[in-house]
C-alpha positions in Angstrom: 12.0 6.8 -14.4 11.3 3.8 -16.7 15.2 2.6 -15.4 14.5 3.3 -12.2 11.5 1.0 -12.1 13.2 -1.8 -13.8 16.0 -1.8 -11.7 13.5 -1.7 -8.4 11.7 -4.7 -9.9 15.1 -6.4 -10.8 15.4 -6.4 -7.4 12.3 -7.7 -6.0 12.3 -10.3 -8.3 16.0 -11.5 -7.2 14.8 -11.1 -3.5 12.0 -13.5 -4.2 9.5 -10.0 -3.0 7.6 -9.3 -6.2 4.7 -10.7 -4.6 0.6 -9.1 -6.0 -1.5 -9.0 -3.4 -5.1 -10.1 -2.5 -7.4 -8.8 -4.4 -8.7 -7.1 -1.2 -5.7 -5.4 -0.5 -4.8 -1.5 -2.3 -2.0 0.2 -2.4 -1.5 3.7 -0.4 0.1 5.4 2.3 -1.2 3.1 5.1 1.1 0.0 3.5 4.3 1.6 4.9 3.6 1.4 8.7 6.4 0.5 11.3 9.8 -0.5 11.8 12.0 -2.1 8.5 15.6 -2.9 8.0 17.4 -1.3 5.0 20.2 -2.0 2.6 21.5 0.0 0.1 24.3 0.2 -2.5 25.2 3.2 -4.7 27.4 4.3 -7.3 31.4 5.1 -6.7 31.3 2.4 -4.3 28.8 3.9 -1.9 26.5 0.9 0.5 24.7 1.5 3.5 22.8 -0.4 6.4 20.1 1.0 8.1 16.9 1.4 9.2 13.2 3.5 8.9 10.5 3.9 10.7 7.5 5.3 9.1 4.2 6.7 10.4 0.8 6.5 8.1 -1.3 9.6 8.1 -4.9 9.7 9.4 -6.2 9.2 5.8 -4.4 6.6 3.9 -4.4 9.0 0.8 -3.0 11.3 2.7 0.9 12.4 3.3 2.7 10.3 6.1 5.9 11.0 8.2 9.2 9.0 8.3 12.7 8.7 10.2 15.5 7.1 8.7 19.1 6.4 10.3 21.9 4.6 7.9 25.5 3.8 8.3 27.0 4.7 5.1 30.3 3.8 3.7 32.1 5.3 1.2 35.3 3.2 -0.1 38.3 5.1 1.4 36.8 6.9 3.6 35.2 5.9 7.6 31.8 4.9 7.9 29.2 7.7 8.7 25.7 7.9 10.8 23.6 9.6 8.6 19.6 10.2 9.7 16.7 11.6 7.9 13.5 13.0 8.4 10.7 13.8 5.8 7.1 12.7 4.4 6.5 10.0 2.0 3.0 9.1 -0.3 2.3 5.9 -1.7 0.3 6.0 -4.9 -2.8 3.6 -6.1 0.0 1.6 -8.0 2.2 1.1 -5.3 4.7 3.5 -6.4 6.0 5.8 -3.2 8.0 8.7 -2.9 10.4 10.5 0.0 10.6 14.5 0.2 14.0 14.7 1.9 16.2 17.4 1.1 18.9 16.4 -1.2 18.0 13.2 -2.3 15.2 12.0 -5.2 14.1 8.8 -4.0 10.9 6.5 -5.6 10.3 3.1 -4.7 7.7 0.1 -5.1 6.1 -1.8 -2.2 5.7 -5.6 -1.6 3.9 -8.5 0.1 1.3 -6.6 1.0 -0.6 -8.7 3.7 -3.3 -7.2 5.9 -2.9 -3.5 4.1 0.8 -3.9 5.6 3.7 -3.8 3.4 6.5 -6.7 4.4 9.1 -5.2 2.1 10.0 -2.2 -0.6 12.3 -1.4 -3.2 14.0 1.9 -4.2 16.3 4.0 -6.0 17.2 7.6 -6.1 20.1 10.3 -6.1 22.3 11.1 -3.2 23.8 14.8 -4.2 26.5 14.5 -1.4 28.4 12.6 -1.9 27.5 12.5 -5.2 25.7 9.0 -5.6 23.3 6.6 -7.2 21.5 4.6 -5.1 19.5 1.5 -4.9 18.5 -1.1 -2.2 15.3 -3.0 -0.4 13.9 -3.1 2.9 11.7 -5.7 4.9 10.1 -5.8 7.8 11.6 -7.7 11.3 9.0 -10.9 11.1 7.6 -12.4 14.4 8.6 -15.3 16.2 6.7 -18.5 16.0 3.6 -19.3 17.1 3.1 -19.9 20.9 2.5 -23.4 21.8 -1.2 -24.7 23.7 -2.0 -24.2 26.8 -1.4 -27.7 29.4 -4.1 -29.7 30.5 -5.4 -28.8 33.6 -5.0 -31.2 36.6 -7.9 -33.1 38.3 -9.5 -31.5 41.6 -8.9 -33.3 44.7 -11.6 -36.1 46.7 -13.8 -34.5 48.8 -13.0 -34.8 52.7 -14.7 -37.1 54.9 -18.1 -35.6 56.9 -17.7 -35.0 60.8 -18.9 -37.0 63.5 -22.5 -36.1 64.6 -22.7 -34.7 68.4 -24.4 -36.9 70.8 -28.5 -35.7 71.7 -29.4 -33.8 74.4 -30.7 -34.9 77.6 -34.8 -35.4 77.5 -35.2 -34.6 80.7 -36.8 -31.2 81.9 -34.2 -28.1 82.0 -32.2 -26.3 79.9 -31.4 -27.5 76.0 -28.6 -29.9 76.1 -25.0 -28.4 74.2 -24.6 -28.8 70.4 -22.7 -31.8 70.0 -18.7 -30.7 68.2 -18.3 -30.0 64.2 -16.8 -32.8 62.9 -12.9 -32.1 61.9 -12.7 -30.7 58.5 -11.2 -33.5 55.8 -8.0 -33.1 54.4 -7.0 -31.4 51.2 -6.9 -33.2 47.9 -3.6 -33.5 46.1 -2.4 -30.8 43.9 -3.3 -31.7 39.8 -0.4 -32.3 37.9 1.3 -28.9 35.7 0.6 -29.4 32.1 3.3 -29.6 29.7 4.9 -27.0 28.5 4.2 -25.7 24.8 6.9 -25.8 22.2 9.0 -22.9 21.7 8.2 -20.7 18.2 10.9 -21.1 15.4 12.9 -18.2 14.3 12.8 -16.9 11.3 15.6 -15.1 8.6 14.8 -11.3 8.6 17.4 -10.2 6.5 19.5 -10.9 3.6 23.4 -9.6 2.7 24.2 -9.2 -0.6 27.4 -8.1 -2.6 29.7 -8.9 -5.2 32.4 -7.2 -7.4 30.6 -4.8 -8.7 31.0 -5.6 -12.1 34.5 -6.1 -11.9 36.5 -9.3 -12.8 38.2 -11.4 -10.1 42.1 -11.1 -10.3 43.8 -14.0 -11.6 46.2 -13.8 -9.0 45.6 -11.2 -6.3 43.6 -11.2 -3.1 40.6 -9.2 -3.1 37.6 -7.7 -0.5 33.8 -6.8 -1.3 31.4 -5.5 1.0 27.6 -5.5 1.3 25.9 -3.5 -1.6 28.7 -3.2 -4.4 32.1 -2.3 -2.1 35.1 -3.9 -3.7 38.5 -3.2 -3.3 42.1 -4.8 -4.2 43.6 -3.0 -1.3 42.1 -4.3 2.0 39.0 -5.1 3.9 39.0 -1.6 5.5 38.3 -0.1 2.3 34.8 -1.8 1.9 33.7 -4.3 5.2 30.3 -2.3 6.6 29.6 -2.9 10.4 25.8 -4.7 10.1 22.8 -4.5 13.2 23.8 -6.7 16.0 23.3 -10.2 15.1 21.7 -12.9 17.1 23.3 -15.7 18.2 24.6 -17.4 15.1 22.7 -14.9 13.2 24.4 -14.8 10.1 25.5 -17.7 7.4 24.0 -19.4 4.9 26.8 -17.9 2.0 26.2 -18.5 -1.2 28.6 -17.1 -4.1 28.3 -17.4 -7.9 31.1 -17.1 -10.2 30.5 -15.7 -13.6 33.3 -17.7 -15.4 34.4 -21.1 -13.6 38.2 -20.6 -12.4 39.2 -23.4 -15.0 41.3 -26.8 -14.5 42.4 -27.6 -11.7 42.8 -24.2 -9.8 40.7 -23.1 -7.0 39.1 -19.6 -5.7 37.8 -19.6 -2.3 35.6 -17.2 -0.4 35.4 -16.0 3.2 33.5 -14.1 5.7 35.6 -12.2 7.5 34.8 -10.1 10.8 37.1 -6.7 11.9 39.1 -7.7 8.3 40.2 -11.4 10.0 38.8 -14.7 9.3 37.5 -15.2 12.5 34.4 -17.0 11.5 33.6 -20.3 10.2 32.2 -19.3 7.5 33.7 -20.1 4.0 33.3 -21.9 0.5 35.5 -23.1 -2.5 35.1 -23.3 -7.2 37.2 -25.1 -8.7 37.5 -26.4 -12.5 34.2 -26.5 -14.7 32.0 -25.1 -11.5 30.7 -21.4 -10.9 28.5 -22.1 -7.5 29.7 -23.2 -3.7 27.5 -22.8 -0.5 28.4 -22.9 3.2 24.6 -23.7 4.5 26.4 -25.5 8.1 29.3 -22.8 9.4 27.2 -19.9 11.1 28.9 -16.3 13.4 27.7 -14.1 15.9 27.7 -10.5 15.1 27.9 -7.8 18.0 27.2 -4.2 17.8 29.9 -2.3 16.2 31.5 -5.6 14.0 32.1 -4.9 10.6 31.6 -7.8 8.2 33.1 -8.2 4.3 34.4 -11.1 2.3 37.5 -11.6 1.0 38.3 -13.7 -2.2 41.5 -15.6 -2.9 43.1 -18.4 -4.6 44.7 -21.8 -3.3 45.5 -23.4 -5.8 47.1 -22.2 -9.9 45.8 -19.2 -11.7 42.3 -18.9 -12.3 40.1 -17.6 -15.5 39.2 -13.9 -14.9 35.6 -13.7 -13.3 33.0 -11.5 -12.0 31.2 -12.6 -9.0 28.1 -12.0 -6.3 27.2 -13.3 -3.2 24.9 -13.9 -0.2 24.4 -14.2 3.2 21.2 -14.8 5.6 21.1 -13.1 8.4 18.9 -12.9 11.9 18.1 -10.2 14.7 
């Protein structure tokens, strides 16, 4: 257990997640509430992308419900929909627990704002396949804020009065006629539509990870990781993972760090590939005495059923052995 809990704080701490909150705020049942994306890496190259729904009891001390469906991926073998159902309890330290049959999962919550937790992280055992898991999941965050309301325009000039009728004969007899109602005046203009607010900002809601799972870089070789900790020397089939439907230029922002720089003038670069092809934009180069490159400008579009990995190769002499993560951002 004591791992466990490291590891789930290693974790929020390298999400930037580990986050106290108010003092206002306490920790139960009623902090998981609602919809949150999850991802998840395991032991013997296991990852998964998903997501969970959860549904806080009547009292927050109480035992709530949950749903879960995840895509998992097991190197060398297809991807699988897997779902679960079960109950979960948070404790007063923020520690929570799933009862699903078959797997031993604890977790930790995070950014807790309004009693509602924004994010969690966990670990636990998968008995088939056999599997250690860990991972984090966050919430989908709002868009921005709606802009004011336009002015509203100025009402129109009254019409002009009608005409008075002409008096009546004085004379003896019967009342003279009612002299005509003036004509009605015409209509004032319209106002002028007020401007039109400005449109809310989207947000990141999500965030890729991967690397070579603790395995050096080839000196010579190309080379594939997935999400979570899928690496292969074969090809991308053996470890990309097909992600939620992006949104429009959803995903980028890639950011890889070598653990040993590739060494004088030789060169390692990184791409994001889509299907297993570099169909994206979206790449970065080390060379010499560096470990870090970024691609923060080149951005892809994601649909439904795309499977995404990155493949690592080298352009240019033979590189120092390495190990290596990366990042990406990316947006429903």
């Amino acid at each position: 257990m004591r791992n466990s809990t490291a590891l789930m704080v290693g974790i929020l701490v390298a999400l930037g997640l580990l986050v106290a909150p108010p003092q206002s705020e306490a920790f139960d049942s009623c902090n998981l509430n609602g919809f949150y994306g999850l991802s998840t890496g395991g032991s013997g190259f296991t990852e998964a992308l998903g997501n969970v729904s959860f549904t806080p009891p009547g009292s927050c001390t109480a035992v709530g419900t949950f749903s879960a469906s995840l895509n998992l991926k097991v190197q060398g073998q297809a991807p699988t929909i897997v779902t679960f159902t079960g109950t979960y309890l948070v404790d007063s330290n923020g520690i929570f627990s799933l009862n699903i049959p078959g797997l031993n999962i604890v977790g930790i919550v995070a950014q807790v704002v309004g009693g509602i937790a924004n994010a969690f992280a966990f670990t636990g055992d998968l008995s088939n396949p056999a599997s250690f898991l860990w991972g984090w999941g966050g919430k989908t965050f709002l868009s921005g804020a709606i802009g004011p309301t336009g002015t509203t325009g100025a009402t129109g000039a009254t019409g002009a009065a009608g005409a008075t009728g002409a008096p009546g004969l004085t004379v003896a007899g019967p009342t003279g006629a009612t002299g005509a109602t003036g004509a009605t005046g015409a209509t004032g203009a319209t106002g002028a539509t007020g401007a039109t607010g400005a449109s809310g900002t989207a947000v990141i809601n999500g965030v890729l990870t991967g690397g070579s799972h603790n395995i050096a870089l080839s000196t010579s070789a190309t080379e594939f990781m997935g999400p979570g900790n899928g690496f292969s020397t074969g090809t991308a089939t053996d470890v990309e993972v097909p992600p939620p439907a992006s949104a429009t230029n959803g995903v980028g922002n890639l950011r890889v760090n070598l653990q040993t720089a590739p060494g004088g003038t030789t060169v390692r670069l990184f791409t994001v590939l889509r299907n297993g092809l570099a169909t994206t934009a979206i790449s970065c180069s080390i060379t010499g005495a560096n470990t870090l490159c970024s691609d923060t400008t080149n951005t892809a579009t994601y649909a439904a059923g795309d499977r995404l990995s990155v493949q690592s190769s080298i352009t240019s002499g033979a590189p120092l052995a390495s190990k290596v993560g990366w990042s990406l951002t990316f947006t429903q």
